[in-house]
C-alpha positions as CSV (number, residue, x, y, z in Angstrom):
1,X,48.2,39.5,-28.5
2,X,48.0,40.6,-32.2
3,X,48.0,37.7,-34.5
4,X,50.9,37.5,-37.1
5,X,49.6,37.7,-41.0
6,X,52.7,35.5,-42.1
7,X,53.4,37.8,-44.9
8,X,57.4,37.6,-44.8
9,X,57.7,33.3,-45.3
10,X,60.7,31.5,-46.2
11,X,60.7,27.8,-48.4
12,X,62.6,25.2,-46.2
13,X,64.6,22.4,-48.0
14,X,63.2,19.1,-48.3
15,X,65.2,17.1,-45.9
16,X,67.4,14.0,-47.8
17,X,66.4,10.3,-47.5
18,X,67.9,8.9,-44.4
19,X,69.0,5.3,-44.5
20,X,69.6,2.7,-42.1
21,X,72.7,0.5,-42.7
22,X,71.5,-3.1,-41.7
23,X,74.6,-4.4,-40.0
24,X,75.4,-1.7,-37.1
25,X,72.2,0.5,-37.4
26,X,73.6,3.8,-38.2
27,X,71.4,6.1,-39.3
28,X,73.0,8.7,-42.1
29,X,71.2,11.2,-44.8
30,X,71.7,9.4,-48.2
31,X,73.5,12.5,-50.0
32,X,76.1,12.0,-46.8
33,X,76.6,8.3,-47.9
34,X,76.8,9.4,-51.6
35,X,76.7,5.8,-52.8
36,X,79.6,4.5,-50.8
37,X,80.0,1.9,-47.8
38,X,79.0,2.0,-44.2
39,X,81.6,4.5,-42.8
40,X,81.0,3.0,-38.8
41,X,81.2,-0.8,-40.3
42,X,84.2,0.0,-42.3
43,X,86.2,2.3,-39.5
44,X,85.0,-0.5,-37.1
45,X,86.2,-3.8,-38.8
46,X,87.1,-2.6,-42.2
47,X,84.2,-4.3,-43.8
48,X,82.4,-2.5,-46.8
49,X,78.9,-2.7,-46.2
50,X,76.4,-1.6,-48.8
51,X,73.4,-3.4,-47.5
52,X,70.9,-0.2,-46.1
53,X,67.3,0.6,-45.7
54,X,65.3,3.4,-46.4
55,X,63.6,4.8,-43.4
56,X,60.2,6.5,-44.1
57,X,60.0,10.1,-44.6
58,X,57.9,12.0,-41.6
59,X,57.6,15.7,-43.4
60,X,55.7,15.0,-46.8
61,X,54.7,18.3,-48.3
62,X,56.1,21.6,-48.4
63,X,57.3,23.6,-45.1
64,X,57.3,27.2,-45.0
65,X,58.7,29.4,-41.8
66,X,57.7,32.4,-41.0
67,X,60.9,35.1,-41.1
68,X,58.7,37.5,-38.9
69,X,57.4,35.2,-35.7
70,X,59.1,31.9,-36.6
71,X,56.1,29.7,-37.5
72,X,56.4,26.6,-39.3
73,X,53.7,25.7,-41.8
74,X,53.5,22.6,-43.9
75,X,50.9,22.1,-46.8
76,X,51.2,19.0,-47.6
């Protein structure tokens, strides 16, 4: 089977931060939250919870996919 020479690639978006609210453990991307409360806490009990923490990134680097046979590649 020929090898592909990855000539057609395609820059893939650095995911957001996710954070973890601290309260009920939902886990939402940051630009989702946009600064604002817990949306499960406050639908829940109508609390406004603010109190989150940052989860740690997995992808560091730069991913790439191949357009042609659908290969990621990261350099990190």
């Amino acid at each position: 089977m020929p090898s592909c020479p990855h000539r057609n690639l395609l820059l893939l978006e650095t995911p957001a931060p996710r954070l973890r609210c601290r309260h009920c453990h939902l886990t939402i991307r940051a630009d989702e939250l946009d600064g604002g409360p817990c949306p499960e806490c406050y639908e829940a009990s109508g609390q406004r919870r603010y109190d989150f923490e940052t989860l740690a990134s997995r992808d560091a680097g730069v991913q790439y996919r191949c357009e042609d046979c659908g290969t990621l590649i990261r350099v990190k």
